[in-house]
Each structure stands twice: as structure tokens, then as C-alpha cells.
DSSP file (Angstrom, degrees, kcal/mol; ACC not computed):
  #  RESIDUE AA STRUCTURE BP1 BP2  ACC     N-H-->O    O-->H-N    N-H-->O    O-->H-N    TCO  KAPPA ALPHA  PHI   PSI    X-CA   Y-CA   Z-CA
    1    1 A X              0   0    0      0, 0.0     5,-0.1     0, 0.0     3,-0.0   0.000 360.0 360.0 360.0 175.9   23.8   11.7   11.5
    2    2 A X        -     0   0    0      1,-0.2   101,-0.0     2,-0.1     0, 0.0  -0.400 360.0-146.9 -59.4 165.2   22.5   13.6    8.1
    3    3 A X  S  > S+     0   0    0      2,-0.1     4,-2.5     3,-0.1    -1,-0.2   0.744  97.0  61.6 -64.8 -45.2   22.1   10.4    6.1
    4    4 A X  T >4 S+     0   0    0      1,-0.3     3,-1.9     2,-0.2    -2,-0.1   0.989 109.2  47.8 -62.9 -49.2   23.0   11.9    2.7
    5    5 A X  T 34 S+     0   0    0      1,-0.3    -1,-0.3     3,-0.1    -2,-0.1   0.779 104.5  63.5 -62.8  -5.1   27.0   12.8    4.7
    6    6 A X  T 34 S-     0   0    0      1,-0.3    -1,-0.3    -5,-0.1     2,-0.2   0.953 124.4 -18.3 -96.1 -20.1   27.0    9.5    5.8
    7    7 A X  S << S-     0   0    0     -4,-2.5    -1,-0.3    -3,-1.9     2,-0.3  -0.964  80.3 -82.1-158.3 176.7   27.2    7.8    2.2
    8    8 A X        -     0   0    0     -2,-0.2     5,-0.1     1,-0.1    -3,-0.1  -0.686  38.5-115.8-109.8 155.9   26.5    8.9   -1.2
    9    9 A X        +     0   0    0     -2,-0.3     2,-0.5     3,-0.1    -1,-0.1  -0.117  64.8 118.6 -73.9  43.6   22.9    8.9   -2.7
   10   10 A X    >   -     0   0    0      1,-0.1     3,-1.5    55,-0.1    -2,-0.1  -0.829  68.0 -73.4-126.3 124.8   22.8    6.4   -5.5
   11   11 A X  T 3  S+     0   0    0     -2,-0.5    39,-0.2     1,-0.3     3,-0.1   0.543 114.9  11.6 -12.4 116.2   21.0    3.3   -6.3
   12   12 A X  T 3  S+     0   0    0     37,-2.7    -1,-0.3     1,-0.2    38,-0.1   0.234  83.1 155.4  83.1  -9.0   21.8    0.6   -4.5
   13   13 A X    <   -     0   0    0     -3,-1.5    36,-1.1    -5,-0.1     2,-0.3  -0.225  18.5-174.1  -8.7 103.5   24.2    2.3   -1.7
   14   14 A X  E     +A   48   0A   0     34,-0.2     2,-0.3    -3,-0.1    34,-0.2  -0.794  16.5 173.1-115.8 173.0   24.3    0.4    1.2
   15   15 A X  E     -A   47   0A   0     32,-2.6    32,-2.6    -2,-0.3     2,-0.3  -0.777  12.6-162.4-170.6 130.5   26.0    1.1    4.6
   16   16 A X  E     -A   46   0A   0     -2,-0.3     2,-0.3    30,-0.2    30,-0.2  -0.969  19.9-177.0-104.0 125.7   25.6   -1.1    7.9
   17   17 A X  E     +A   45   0A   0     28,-0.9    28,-1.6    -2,-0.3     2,-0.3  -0.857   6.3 169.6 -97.0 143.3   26.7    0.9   11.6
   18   18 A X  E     +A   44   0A   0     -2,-0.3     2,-0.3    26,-0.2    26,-0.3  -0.917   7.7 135.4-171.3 179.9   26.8   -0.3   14.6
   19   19 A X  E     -A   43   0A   0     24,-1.9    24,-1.7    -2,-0.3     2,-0.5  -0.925  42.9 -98.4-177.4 147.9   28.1    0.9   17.6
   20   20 A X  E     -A   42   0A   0     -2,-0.3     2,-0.3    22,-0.2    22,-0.2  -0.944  32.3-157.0-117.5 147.7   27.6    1.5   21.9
   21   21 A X        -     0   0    0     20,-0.9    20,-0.4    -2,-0.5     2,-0.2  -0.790  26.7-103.0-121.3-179.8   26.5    5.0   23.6
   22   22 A X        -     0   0    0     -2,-0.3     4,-0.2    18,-0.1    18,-0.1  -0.395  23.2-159.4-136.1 138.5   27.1    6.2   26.7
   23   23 A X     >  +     0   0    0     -2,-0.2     4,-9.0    16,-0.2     5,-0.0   0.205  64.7 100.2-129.7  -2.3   24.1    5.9   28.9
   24   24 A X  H  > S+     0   0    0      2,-0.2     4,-1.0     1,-0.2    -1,-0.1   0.727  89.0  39.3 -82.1 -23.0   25.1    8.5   31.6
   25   25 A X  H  > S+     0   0    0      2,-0.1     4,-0.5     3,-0.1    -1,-0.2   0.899 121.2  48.4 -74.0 -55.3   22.7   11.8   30.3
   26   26 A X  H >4 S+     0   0    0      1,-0.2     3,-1.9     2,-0.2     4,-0.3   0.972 109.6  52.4 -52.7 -59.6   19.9    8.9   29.5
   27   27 A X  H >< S+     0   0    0     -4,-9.0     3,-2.1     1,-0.2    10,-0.2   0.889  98.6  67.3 -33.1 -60.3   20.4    7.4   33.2
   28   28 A X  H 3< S+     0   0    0     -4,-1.0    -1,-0.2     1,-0.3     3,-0.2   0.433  97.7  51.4 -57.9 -12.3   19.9   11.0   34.8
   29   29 A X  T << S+     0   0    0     -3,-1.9    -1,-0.3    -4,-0.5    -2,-0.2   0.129 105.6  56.4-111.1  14.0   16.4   11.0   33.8
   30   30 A X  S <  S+     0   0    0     -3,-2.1     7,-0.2    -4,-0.3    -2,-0.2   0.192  74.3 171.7-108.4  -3.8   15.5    7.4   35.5
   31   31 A X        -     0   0    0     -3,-0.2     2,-0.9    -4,-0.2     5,-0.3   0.394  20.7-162.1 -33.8 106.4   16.6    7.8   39.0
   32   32 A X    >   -     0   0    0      5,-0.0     3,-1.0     2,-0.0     2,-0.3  -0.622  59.4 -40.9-116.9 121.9   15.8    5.5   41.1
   33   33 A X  T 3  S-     0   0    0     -2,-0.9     0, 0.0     1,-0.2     0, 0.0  -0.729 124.4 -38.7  55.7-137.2   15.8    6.5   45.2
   34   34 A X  T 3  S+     0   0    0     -2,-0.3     2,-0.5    -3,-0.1    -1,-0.2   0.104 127.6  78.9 -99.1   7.6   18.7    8.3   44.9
   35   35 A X    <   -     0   0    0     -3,-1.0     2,-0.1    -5,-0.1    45,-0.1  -0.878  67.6-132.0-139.7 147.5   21.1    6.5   42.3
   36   36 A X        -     0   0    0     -2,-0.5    -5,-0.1    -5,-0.3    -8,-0.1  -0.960  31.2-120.6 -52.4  67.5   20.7    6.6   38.4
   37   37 A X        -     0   0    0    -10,-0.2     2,-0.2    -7,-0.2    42,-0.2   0.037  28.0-139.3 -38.4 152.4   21.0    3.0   37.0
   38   38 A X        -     0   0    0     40,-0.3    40,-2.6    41,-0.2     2,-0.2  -0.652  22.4-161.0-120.0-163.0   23.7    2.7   34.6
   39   39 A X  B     -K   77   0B   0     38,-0.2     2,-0.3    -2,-0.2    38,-0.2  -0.742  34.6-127.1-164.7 171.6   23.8    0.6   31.0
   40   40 A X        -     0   0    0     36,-0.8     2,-0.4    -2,-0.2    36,-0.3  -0.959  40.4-168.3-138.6 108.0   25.3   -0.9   28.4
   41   41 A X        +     0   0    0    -20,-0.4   -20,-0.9    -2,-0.3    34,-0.2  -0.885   7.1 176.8-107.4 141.5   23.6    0.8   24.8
   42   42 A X  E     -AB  20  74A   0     32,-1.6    32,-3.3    -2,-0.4     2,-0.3  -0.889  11.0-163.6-119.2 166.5   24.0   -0.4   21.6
   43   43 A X  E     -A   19   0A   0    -24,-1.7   -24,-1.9    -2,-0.2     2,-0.3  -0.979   7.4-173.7-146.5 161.0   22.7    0.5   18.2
   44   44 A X  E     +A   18   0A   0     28,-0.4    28,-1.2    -2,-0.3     2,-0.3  -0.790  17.7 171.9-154.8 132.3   22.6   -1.3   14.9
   45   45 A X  E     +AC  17  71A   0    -28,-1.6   -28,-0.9    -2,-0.3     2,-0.7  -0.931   3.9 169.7-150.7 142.2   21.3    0.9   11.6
   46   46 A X  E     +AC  16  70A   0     24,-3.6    24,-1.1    -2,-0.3     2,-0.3  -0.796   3.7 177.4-148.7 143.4   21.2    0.0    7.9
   47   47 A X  E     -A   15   0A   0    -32,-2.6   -32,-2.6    -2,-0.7    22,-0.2  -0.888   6.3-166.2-140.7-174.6   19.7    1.6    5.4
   48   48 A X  E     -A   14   0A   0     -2,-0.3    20,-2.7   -34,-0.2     2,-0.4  -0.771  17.6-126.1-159.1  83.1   19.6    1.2    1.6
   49   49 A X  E     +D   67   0A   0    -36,-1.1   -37,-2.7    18,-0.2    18,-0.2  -0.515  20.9 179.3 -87.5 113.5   18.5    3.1   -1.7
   50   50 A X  E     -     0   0A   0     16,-1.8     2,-0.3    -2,-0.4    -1,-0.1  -0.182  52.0 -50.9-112.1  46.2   16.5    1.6   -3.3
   51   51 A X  E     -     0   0A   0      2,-0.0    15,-0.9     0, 0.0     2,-0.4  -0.845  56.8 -97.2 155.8-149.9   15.7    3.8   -6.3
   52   52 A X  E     +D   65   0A   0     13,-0.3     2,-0.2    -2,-0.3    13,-0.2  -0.975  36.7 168.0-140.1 144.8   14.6    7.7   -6.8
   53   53 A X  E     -D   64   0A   0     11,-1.4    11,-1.0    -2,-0.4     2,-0.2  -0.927  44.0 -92.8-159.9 162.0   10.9    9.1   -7.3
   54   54 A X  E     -D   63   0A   0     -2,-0.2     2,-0.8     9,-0.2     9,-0.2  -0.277  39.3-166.7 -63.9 107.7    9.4   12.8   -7.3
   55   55 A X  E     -D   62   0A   0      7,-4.3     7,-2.0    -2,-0.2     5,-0.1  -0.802  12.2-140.6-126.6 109.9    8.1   13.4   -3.7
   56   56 A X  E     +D   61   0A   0     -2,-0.8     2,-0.2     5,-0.2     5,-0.2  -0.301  33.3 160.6 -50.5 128.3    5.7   16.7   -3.4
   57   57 A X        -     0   0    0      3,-2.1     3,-0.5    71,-0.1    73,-0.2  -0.809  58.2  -0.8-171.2 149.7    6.3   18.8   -0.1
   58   58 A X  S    S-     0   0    0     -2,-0.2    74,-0.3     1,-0.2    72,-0.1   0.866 130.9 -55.6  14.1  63.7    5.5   22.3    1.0
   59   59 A X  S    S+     0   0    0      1,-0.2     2,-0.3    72,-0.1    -1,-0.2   0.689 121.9  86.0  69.9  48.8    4.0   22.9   -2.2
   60   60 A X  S    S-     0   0    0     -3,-0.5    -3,-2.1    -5,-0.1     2,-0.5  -0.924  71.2-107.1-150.6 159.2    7.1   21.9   -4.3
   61   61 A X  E     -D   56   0A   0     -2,-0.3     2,-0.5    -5,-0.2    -5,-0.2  -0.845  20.7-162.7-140.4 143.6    8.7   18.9   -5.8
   62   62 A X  E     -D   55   0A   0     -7,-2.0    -7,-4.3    -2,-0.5     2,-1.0  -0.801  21.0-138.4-116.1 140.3   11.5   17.4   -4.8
   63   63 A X  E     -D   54   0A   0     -2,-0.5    38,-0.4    -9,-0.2    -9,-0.2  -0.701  45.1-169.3 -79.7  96.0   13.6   14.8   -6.8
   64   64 A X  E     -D   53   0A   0    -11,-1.0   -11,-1.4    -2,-1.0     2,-0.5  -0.361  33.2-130.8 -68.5 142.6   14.4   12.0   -3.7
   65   65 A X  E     -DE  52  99A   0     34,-3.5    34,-1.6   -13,-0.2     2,-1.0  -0.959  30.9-138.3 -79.3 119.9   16.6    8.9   -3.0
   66   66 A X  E     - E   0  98A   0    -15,-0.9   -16,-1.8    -2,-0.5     2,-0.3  -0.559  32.0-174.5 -36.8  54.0   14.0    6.2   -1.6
   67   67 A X  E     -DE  49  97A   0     30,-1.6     2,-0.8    -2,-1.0    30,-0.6  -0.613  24.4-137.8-112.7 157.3   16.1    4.6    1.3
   68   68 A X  E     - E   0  96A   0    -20,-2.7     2,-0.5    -2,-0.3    28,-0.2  -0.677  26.0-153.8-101.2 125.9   15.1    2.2    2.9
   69   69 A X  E     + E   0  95A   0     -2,-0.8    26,-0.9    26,-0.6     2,-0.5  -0.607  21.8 162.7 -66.9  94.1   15.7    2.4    7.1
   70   70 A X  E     +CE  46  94A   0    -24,-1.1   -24,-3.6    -2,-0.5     2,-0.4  -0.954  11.0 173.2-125.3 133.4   16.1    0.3   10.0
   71   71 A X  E     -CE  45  93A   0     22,-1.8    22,-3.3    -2,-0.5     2,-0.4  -0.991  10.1-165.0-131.1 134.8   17.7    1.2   13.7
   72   72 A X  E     - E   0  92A   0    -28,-1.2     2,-0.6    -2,-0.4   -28,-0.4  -0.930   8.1-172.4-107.4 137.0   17.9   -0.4   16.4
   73   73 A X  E     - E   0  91A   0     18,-4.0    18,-2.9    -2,-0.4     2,-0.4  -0.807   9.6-176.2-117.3 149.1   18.7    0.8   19.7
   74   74 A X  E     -BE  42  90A   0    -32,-3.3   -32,-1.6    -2,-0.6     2,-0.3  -0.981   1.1-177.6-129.5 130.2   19.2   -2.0   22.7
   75   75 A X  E     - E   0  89A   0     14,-3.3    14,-1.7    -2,-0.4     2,-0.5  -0.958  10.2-162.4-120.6 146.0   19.9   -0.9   26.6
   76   76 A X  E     - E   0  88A   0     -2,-0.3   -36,-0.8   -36,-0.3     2,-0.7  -0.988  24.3-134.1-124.3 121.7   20.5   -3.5   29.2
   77   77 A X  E     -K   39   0A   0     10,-1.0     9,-6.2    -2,-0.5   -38,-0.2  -0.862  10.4-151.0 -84.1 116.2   19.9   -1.8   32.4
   78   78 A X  E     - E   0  85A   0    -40,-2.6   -40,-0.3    -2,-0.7     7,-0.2  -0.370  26.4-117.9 -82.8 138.4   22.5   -2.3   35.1
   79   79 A X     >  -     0   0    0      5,-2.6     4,-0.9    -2,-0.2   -41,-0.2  -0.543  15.3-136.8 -60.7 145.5   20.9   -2.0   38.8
   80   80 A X  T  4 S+     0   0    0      2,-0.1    -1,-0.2   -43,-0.1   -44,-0.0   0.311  96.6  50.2 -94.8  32.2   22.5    0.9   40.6
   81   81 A X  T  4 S+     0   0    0      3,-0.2     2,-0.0   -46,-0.0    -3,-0.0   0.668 130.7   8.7-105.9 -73.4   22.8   -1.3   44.0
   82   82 A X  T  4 S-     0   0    0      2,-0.1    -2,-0.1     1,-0.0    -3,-0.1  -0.071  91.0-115.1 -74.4  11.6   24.3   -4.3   42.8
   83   83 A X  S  < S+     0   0    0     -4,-0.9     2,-0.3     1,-0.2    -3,-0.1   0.910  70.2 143.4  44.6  53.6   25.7   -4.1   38.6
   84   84 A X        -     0   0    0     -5,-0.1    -5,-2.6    -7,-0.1    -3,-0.2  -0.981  68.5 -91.5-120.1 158.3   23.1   -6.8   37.8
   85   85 A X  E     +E   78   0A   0     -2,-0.3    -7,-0.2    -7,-0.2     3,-0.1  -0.259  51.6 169.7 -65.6 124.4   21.2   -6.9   34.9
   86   86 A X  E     -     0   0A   0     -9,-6.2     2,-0.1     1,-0.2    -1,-0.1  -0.203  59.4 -13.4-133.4  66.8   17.8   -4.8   35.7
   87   87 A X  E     -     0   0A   0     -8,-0.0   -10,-1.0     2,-0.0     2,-0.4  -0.551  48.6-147.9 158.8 140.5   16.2   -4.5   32.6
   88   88 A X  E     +E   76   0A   0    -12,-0.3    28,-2.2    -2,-0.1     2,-0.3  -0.952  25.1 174.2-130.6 125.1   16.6   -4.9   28.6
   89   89 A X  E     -EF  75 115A   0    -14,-1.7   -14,-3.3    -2,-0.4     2,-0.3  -0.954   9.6-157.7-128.1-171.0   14.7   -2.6   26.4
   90   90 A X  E     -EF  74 114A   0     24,-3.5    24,-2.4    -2,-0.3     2,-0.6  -0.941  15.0-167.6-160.5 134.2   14.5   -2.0   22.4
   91   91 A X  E     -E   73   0A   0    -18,-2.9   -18,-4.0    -2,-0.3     2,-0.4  -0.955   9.0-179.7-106.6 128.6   13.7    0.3   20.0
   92   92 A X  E     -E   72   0A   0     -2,-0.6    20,-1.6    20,-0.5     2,-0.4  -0.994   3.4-177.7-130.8 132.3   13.5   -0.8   16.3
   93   93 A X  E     +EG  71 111A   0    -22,-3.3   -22,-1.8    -2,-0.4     2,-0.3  -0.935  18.5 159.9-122.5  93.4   12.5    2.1   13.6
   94   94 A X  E     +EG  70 110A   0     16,-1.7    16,-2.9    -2,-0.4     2,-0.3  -0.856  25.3  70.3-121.8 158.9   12.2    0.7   10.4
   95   95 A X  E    S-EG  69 109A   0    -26,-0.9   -26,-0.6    -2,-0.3     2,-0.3  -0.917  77.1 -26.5 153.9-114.9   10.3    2.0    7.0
   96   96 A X  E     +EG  68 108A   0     12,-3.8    12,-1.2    -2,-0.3     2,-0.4  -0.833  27.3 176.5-120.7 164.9   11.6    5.2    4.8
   97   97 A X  E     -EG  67 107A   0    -30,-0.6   -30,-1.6    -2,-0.3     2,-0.4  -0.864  15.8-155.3-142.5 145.7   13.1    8.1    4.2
   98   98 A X  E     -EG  66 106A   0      8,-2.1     7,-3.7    -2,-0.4     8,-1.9  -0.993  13.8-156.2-139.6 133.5   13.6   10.0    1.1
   99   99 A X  E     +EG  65 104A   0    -34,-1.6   -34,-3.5    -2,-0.4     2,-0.3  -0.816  13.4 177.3-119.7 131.9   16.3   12.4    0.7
  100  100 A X  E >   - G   0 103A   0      3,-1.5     3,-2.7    -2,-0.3   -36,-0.1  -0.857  52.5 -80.8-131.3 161.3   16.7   15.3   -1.5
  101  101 A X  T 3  S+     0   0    0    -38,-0.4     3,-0.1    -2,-0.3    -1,-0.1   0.904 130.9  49.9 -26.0 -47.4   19.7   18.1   -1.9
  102  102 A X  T 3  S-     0   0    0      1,-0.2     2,-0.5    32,-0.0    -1,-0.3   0.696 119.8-113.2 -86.3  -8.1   18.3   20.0    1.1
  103  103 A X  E <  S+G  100   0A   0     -3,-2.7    -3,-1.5  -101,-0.0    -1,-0.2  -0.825  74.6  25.6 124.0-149.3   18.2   16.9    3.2
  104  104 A X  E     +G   99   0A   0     -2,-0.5    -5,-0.2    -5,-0.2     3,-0.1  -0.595  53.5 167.5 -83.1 131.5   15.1   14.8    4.7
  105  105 A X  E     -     0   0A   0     -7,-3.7    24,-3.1     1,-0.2     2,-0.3   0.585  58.6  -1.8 -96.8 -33.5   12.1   15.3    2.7
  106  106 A X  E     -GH  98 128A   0     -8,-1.9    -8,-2.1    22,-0.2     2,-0.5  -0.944  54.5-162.4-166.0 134.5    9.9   12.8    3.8
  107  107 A X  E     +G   97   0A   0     20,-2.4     2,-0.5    -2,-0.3    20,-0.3  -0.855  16.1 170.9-131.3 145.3    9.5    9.8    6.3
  108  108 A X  E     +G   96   0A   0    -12,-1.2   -12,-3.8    -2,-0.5     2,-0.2  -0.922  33.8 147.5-144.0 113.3    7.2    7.0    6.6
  109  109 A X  E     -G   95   0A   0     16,-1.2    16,-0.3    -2,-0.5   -14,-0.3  -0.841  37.3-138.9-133.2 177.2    8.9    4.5    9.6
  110  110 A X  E     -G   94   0A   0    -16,-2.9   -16,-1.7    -2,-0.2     2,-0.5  -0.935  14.0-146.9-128.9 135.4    7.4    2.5   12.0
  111  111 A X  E     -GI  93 123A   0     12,-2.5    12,-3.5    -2,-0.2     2,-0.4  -0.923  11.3-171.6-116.4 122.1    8.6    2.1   16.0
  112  112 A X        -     0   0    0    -20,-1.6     2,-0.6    -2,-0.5   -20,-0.5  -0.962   6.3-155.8 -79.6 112.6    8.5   -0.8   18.1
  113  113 A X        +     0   0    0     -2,-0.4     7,-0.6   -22,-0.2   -22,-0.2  -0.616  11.7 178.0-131.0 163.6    9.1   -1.1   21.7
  114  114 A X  E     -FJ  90 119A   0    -24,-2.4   -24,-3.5    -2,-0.6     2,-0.4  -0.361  15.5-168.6-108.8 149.4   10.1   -4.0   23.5
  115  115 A X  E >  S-FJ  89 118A   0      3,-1.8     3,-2.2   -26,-0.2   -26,-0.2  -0.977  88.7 -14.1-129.0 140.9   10.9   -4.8   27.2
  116  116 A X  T 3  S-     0   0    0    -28,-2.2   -27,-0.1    -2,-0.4     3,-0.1   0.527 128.0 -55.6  60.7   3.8   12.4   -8.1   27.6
  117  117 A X  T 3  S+     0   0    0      1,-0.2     2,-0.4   -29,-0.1    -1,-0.3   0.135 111.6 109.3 132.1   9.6   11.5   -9.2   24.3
  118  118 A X  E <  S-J  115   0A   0     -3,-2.2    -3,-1.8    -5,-0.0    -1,-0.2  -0.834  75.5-108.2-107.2 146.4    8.0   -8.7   24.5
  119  119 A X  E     -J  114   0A   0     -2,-0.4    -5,-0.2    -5,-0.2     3,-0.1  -0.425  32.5-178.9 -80.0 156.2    6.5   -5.7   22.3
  120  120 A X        -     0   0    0     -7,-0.6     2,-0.2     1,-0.2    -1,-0.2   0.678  60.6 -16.5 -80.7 -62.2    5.4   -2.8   24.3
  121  121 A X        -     0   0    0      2,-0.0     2,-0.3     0, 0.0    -1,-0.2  -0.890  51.7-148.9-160.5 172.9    4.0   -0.3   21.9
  122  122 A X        -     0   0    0     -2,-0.2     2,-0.4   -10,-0.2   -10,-0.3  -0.898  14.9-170.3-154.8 132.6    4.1    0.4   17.8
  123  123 A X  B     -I  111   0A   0    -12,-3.5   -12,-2.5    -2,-0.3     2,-0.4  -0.947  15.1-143.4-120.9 159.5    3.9    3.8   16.8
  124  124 A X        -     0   0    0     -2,-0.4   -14,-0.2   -14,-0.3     2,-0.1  -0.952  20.5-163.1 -88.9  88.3    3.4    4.6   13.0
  125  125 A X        +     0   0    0     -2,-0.4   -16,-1.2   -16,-0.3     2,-0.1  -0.327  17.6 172.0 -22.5 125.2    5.5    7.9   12.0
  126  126 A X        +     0   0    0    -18,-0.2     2,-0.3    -2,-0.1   -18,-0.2  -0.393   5.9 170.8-145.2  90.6    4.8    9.7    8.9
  127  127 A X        +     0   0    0    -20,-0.3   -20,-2.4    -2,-0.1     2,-0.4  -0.653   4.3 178.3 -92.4 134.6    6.8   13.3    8.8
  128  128 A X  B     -H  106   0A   0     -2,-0.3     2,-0.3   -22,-0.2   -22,-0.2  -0.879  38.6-105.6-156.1 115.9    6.7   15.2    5.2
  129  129 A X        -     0   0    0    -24,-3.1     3,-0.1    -2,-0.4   -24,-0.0  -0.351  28.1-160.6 -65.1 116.7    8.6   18.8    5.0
  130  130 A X        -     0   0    0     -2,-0.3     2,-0.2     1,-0.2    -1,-0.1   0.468  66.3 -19.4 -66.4 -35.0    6.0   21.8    4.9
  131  131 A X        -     0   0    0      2,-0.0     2,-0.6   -72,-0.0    -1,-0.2  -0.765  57.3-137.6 168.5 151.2    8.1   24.4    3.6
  132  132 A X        -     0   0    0    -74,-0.3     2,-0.6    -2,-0.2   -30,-0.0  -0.857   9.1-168.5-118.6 112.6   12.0   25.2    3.0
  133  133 A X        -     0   0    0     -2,-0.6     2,-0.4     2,-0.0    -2,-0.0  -0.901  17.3-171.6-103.7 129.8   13.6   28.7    3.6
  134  134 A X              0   0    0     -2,-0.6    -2,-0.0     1,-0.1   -32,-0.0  -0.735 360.0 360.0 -93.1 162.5   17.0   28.7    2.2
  135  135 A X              0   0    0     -2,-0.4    -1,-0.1     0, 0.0    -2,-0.0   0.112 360.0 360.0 -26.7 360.0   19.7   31.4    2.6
């Protein structure tokens, strides 16, 4: 969800979710022989404002909340012959986001992911909004 609905933007705001999805859209794109594996997902997020500062984008400037980001998402993959466990991965996206009246302005995260506890991959993310049309 938007961040700014989920809690209000002022210093020092905090907010821990966490939570399961439903794994049955995500399966359909895993197939294996003819059966889908099914899961058990969870997610974890917390984020955190830690102050305000002037952030420039599509050639404007926007007064931001700083918060600071982490999710995690975990799937246990169930076999689809036998309901044993055949598989764990994990996604963790931690770093920034800064948030203005119109919404995400600007993101600096970084993703790692794991199978079985070992890391996988890191990507570095850096997203910064190009230009606004309102209404």
C-alpha cells in the first residue's frame, strides 16, 4: 500500500506489518509437470521517518518525509506430490523512500535474494519521479 495512507508523515512515525499471502496466482507461473507447487508466504515491513529534506525531481522540488524501509517477503514452497517442504526463498528490500503530497518521490533500496539462506543476487534500485501531471 501507498505508504503515506498507511500512517501519517511526521518525524519519528513508526509502523511494523506483518502478515501471510496467498500463493495460488504466484504458484500458476512455477508449474512443475503438470501441478503448480503451493506455499506458505509471509511478509514482514517496517518503515520509519526519520526527518524531512528538499528532494529535486522532474525539474521541481519537492518538500519529502525520509523513511526509512525494510520488507521482507518469505515463501516456503510446498511440493505439489507430497506437501513437503520444497523450497524456501526471501526477498529483503531495505533503504529509502521519500514521500511528498503527491506520493513516492524518490527511492534508493537495495534487494537481496536468498534460497535457503544463502544469498542469490543484490540488486541496487534507485527510482526518482521525472515529471507529475496533475488534474
Amino acid at each position: 500500500p501507498h505508504v503515506s495512507s498507511v500512517f501519517p508523515l511526521v518525524k519519528g512515525a513508526k509502523k511494523i506489518n506483518t502478515g501471510k499471502f496467498d500463493l495460488e496466482i504466484l504458484g500458476e507461473g512455477i508449474r512443475y509437470g503438470s501441478k503448480a507447487p503451493q506455499g506458505i508466504g509471509t511478509y514482514e515491513r517496517r518503515i520509519y521517518v526519520e526527518g524531512f529534506e528538499d528532494i529535486e525531481a522532474g525539474g521541481k522540488t519537492y518538500r519529502c518525509a525520509r523513511v526509512k524501509y525494510y520488507m521482507k517477503h518469505s515463501i516456503i514452497f510446498l511440493s505439489p506430490y507430497d506437501n513437503e517442504d520444497w523450497g524456501k526463498t526471501e526477498w529483503i528490500e531495505e533503504g529509502y523512500h521519500w514521500y511528498s503530497d503527491i506520493g513516492l518521490v524518490k527511492k534508493e533500496v537495495t534487494i537481496k535474494t536468498y534460497w535457503w539462506g544463502e544469498l542469490e543476487k543484490t540488486d541496487k534500485v534507485s527510482i526518482t519521479l521525472t515529471g507529475v501531471t496533475m488534474p
